[in-house]
mmCIF file of the N, C-alpha and C atoms, coordinates in Angstrom:
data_MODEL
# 
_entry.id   MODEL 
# 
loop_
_atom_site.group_PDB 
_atom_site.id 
_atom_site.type_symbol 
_atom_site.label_atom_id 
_atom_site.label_alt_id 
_atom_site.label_comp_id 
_atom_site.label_asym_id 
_atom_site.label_entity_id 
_atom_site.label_seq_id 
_atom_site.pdbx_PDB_ins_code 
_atom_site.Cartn_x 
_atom_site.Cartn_y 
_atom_site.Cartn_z 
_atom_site.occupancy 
_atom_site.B_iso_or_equiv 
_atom_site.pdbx_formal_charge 
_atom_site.auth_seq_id 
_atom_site.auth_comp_id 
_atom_site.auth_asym_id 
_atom_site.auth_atom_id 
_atom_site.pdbx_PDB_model_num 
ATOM 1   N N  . UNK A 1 1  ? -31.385 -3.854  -57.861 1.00 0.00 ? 1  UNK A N  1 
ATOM 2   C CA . UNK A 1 1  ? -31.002 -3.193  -56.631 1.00 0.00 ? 1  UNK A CA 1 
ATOM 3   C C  . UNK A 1 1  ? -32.201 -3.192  -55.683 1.00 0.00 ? 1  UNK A C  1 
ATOM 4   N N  . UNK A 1 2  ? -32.086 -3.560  -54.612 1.00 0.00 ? 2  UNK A N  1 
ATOM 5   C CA . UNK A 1 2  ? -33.003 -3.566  -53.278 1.00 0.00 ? 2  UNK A CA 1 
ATOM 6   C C  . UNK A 1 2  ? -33.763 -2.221  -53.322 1.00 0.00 ? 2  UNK A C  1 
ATOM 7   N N  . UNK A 1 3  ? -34.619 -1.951  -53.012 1.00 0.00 ? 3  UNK A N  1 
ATOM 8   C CA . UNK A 1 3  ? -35.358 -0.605  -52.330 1.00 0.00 ? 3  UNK A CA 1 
ATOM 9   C C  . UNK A 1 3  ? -35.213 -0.780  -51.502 1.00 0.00 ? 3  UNK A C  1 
ATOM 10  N N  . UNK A 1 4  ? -34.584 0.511   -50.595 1.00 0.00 ? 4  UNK A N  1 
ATOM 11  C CA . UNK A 1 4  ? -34.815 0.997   -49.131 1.00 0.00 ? 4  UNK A CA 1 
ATOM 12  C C  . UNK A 1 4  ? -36.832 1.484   -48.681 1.00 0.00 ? 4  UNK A C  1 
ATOM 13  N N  . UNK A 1 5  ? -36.627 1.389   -47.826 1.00 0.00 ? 5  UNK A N  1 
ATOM 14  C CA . UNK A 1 5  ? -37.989 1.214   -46.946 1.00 0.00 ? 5  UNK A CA 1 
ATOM 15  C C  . UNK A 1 5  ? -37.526 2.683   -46.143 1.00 0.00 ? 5  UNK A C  1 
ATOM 16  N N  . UNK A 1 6  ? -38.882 3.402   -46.312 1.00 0.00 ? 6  UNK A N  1 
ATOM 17  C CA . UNK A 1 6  ? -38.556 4.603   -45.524 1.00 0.00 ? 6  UNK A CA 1 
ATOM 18  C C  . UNK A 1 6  ? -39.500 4.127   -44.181 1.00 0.00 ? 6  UNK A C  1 
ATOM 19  N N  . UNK A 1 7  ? -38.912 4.562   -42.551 1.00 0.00 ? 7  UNK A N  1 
ATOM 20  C CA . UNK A 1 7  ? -39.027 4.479   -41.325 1.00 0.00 ? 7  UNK A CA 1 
ATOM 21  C C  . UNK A 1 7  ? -39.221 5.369   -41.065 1.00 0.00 ? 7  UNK A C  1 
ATOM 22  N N  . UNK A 1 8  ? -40.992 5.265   -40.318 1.00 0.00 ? 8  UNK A N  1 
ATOM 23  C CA . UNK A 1 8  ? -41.149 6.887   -39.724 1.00 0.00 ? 8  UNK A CA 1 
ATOM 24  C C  . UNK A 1 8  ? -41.250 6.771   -38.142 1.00 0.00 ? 8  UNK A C  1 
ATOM 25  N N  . UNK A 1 9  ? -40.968 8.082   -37.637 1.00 0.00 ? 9  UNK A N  1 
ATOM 26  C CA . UNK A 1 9  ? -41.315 7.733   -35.734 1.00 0.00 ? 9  UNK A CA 1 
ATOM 27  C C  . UNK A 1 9  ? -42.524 8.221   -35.850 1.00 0.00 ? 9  UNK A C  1 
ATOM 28  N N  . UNK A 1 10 ? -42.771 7.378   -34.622 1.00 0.00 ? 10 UNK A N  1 
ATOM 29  C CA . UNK A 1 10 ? -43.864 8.048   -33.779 1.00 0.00 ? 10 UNK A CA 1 
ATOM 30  C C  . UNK A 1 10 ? -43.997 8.707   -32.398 1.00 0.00 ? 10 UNK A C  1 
ATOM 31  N N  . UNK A 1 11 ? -43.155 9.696   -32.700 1.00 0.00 ? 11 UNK A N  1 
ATOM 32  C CA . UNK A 1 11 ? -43.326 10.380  -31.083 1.00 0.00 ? 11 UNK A CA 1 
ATOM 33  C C  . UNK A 1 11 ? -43.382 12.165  -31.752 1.00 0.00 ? 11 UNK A C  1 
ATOM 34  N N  . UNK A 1 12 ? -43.490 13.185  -30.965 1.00 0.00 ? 12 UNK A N  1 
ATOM 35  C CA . UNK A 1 12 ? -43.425 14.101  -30.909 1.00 0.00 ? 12 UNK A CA 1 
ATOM 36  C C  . UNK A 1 12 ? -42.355 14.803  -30.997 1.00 0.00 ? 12 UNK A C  1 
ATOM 37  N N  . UNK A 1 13 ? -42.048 16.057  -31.186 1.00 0.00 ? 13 UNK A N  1 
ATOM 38  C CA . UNK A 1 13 ? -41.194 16.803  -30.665 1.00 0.00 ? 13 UNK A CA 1 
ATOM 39  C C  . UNK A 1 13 ? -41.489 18.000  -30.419 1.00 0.00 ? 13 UNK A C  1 
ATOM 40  N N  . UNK A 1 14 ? -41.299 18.243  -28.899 1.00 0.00 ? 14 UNK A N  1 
ATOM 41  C CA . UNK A 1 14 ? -41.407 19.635  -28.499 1.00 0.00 ? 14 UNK A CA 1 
ATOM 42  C C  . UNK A 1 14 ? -40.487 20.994  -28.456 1.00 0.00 ? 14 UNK A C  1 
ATOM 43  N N  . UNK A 1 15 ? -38.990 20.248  -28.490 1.00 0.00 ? 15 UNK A N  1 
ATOM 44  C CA . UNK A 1 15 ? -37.624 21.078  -28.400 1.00 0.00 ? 15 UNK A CA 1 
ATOM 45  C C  . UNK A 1 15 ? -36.850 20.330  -28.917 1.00 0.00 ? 15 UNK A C  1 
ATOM 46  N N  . UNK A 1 16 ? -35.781 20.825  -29.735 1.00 0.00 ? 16 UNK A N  1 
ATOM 47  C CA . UNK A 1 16 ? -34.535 20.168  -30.114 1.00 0.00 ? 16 UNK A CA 1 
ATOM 48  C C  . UNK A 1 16 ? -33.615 19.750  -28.798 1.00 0.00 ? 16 UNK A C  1 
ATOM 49  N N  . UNK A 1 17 ? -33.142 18.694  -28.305 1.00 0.00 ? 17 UNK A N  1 
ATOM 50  C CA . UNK A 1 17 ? -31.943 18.577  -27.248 1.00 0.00 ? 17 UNK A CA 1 
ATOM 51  C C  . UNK A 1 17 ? -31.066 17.701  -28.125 1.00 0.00 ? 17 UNK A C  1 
ATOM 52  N N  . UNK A 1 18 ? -30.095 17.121  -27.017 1.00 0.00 ? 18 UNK A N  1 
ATOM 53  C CA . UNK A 1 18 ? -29.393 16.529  -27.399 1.00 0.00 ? 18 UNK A CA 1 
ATOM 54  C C  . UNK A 1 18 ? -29.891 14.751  -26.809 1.00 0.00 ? 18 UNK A C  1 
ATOM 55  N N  . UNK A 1 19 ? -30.948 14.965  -26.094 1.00 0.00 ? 19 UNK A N  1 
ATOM 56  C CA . UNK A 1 19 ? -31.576 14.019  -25.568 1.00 0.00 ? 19 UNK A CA 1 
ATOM 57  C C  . UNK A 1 19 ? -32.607 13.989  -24.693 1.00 0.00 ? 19 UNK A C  1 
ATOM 58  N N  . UNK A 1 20 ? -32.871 12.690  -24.300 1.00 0.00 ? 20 UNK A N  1 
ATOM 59  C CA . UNK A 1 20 ? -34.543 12.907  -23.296 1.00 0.00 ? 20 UNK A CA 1 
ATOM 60  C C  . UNK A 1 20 ? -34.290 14.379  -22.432 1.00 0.00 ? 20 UNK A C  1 
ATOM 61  N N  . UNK A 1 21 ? -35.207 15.062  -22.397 1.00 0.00 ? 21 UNK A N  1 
ATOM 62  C CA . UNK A 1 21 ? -35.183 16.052  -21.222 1.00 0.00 ? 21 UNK A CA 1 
ATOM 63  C C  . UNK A 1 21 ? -36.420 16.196  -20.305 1.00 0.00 ? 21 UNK A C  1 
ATOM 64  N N  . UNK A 1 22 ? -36.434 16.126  -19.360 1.00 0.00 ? 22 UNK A N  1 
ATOM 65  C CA . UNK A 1 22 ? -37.386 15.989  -18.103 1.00 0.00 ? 22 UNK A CA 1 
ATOM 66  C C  . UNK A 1 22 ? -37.809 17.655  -18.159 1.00 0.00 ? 22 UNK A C  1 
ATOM 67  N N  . UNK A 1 23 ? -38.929 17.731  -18.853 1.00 0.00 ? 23 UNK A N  1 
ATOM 68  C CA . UNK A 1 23 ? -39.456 19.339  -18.474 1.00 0.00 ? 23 UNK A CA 1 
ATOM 69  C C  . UNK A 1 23 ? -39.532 20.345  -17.236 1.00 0.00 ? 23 UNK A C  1 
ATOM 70  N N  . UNK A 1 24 ? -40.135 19.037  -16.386 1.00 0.00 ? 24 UNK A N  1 
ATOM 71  C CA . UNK A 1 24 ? -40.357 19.672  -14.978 1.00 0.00 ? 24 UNK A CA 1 
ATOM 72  C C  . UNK A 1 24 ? -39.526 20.139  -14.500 1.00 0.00 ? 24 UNK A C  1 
ATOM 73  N N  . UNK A 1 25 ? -37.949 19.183  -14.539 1.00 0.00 ? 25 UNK A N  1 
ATOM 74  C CA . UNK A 1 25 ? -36.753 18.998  -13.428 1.00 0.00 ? 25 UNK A CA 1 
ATOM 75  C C  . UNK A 1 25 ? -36.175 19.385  -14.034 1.00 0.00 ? 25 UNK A C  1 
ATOM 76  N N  . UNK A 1 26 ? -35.747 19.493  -15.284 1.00 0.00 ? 26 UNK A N  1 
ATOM 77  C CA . UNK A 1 26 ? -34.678 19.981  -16.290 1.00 0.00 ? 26 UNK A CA 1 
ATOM 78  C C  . UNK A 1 26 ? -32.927 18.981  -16.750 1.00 0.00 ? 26 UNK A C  1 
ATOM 79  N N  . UNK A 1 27 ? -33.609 18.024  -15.831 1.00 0.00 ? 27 UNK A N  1 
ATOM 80  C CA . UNK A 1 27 ? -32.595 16.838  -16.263 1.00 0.00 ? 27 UNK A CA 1 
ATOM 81  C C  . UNK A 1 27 ? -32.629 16.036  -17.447 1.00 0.00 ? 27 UNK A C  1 
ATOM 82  N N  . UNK A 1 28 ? -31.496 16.104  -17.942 1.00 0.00 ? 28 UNK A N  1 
ATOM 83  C CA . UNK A 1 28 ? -31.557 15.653  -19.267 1.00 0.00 ? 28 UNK A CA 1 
ATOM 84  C C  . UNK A 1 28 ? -31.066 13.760  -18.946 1.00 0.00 ? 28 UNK A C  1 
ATOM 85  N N  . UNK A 1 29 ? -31.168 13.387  -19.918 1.00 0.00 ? 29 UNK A N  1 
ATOM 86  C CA . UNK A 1 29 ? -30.496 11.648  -19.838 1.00 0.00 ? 29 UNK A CA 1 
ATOM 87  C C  . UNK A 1 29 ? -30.077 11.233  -21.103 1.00 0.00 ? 29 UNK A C  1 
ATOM 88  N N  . UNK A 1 30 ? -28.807 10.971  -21.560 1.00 0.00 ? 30 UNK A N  1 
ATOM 89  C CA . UNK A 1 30 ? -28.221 10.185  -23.192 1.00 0.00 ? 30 UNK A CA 1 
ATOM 90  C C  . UNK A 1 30 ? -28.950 9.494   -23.689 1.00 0.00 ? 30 UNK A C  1 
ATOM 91  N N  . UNK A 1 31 ? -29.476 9.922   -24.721 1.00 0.00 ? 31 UNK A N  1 
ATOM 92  C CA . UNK A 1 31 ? -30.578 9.010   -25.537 1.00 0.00 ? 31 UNK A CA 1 
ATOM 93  C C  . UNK A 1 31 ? -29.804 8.581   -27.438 1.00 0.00 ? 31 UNK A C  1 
ATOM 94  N N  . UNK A 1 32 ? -30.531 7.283   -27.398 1.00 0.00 ? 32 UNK A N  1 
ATOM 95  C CA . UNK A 1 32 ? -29.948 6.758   -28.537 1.00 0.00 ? 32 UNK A CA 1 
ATOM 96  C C  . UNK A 1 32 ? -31.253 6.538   -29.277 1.00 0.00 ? 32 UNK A C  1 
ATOM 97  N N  . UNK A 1 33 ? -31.696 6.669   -30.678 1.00 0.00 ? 33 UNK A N  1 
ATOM 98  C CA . UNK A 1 33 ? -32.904 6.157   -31.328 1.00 0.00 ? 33 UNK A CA 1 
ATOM 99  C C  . UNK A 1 33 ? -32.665 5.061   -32.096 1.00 0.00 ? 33 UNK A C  1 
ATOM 100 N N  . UNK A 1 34 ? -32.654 3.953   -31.948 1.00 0.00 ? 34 UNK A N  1 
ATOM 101 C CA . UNK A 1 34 ? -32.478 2.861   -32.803 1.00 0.00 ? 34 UNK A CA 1 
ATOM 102 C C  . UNK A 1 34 ? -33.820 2.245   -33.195 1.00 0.00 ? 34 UNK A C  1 
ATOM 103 N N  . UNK A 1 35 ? -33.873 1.613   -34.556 1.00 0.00 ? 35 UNK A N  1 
ATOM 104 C CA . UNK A 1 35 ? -34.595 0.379   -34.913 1.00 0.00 ? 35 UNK A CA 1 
ATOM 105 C C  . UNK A 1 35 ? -34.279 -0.744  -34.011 1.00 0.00 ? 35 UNK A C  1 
ATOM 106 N N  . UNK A 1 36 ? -35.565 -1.102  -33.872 1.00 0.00 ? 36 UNK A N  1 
ATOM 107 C CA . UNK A 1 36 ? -36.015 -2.369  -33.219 1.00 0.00 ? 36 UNK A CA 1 
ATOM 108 C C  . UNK A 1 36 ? -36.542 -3.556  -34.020 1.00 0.00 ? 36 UNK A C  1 
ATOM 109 N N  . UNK A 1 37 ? -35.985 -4.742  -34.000 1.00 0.00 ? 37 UNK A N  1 
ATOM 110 C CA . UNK A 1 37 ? -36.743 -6.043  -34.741 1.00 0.00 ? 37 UNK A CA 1 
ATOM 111 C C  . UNK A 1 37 ? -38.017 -6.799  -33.847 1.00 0.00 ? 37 UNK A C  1 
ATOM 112 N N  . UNK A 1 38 ? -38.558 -7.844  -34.175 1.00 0.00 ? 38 UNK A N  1 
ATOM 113 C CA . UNK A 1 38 ? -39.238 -7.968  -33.927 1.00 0.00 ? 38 UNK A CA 1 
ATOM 114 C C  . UNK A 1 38 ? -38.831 -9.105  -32.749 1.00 0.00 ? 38 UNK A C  1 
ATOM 115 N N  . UNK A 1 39 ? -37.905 -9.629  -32.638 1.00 0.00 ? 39 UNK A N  1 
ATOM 116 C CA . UNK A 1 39 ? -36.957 -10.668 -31.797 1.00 0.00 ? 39 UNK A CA 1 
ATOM 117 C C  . UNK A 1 39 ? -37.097 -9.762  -30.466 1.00 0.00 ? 39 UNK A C  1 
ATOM 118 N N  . UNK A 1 40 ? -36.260 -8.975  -30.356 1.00 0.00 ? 40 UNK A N  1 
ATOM 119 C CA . UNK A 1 40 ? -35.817 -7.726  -29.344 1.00 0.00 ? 40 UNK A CA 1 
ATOM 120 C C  . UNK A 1 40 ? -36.924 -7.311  -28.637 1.00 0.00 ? 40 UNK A C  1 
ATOM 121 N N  . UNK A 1 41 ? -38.382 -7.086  -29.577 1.00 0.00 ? 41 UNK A N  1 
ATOM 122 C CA . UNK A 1 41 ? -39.689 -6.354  -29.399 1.00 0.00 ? 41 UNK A CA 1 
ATOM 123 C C  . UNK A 1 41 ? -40.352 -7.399  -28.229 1.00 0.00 ? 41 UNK A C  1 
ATOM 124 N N  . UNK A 1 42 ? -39.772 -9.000  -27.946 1.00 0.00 ? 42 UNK A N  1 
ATOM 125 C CA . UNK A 1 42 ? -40.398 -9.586  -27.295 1.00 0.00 ? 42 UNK A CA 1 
ATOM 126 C C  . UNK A 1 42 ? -40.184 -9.688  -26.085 1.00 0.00 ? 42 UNK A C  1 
ATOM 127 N N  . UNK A 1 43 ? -38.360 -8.799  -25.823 1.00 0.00 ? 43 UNK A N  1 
ATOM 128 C CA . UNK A 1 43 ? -38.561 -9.069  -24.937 1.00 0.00 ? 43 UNK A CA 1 
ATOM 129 C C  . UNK A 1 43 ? -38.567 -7.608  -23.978 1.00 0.00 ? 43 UNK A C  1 
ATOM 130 N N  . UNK A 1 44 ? -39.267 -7.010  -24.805 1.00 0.00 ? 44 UNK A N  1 
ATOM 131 C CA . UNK A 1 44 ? -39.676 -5.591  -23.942 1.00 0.00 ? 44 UNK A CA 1 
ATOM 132 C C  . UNK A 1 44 ? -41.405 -5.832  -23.063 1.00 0.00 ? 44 UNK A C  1 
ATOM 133 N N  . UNK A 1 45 ? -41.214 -6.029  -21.880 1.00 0.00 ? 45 UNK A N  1 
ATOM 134 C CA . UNK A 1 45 ? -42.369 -7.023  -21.479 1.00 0.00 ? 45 UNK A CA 1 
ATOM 135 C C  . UNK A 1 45 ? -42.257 -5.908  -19.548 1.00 0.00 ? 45 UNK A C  1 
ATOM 136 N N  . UNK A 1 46 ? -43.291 -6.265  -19.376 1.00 0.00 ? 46 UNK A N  1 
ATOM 137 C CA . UNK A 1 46 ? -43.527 -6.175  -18.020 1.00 0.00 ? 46 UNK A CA 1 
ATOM 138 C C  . UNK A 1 46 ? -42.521 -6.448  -16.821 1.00 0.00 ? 46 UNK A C  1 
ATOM 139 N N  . UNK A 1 47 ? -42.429 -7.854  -17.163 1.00 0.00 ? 47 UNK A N  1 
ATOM 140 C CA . UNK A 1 47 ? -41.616 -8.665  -16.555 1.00 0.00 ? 47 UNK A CA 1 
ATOM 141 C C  . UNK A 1 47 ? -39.986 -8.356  -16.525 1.00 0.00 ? 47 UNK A C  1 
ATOM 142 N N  . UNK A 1 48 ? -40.008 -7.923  -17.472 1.00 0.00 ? 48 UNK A N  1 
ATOM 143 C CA . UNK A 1 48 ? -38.356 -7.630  -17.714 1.00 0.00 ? 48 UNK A CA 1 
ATOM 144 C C  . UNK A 1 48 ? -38.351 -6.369  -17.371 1.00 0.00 ? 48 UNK A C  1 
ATOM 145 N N  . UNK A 1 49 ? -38.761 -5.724  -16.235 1.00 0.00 ? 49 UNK A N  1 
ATOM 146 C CA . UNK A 1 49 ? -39.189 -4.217  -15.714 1.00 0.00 ? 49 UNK A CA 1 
ATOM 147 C C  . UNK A 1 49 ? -39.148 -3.019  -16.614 1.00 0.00 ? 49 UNK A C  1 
ATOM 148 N N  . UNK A 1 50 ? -39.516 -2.960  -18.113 1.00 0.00 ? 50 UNK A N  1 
ATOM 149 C CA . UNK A 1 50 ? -39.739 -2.025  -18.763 1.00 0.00 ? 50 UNK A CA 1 
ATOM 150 C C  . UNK A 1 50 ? -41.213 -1.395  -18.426 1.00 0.00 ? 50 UNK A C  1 
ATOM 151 N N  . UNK A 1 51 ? -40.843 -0.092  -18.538 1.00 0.00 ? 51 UNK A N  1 
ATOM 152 C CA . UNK A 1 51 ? -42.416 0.546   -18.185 1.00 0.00 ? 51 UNK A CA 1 
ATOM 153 C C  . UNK A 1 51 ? -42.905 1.594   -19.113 1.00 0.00 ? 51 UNK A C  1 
ATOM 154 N N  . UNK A 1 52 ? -44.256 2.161   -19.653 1.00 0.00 ? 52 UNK A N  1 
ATOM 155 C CA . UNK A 1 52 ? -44.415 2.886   -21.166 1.00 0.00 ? 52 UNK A CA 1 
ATOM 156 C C  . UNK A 1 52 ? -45.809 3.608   -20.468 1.00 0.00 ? 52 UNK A C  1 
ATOM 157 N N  . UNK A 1 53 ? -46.068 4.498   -20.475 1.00 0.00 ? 53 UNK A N  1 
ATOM 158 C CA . UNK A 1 53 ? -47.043 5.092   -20.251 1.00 0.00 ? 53 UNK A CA 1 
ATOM 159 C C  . UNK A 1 53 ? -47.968 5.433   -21.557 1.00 0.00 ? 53 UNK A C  1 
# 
């Protein structure tokens, strides 16, 4: 039988929501957490107007 691989995040959490929430403004936005491959990972780029602070 295969072993599963445990996946950890890396982000924080400050409050439980039901999704992203904008502290300042209090607007929330539908958020999904998925795994990412490494195919997909290439094309998260500049160019393709993604932005990451």
């Amino acid at each position: 039988m295969k072993k599963s691989k445990k996946v950890g995040l890396d982000f924080e959490v400050d409050k439980l929501t039901n999704s992203i929430e904008n502290v300042i403004s209090g607007d929330s936005f539908p958020t999904d957490i998925i795994l990412i491959n490494a195919a997909d990972l290439k094309s998260v780029t500049k160019k393709e107007k993604w932005q990451f602070d």
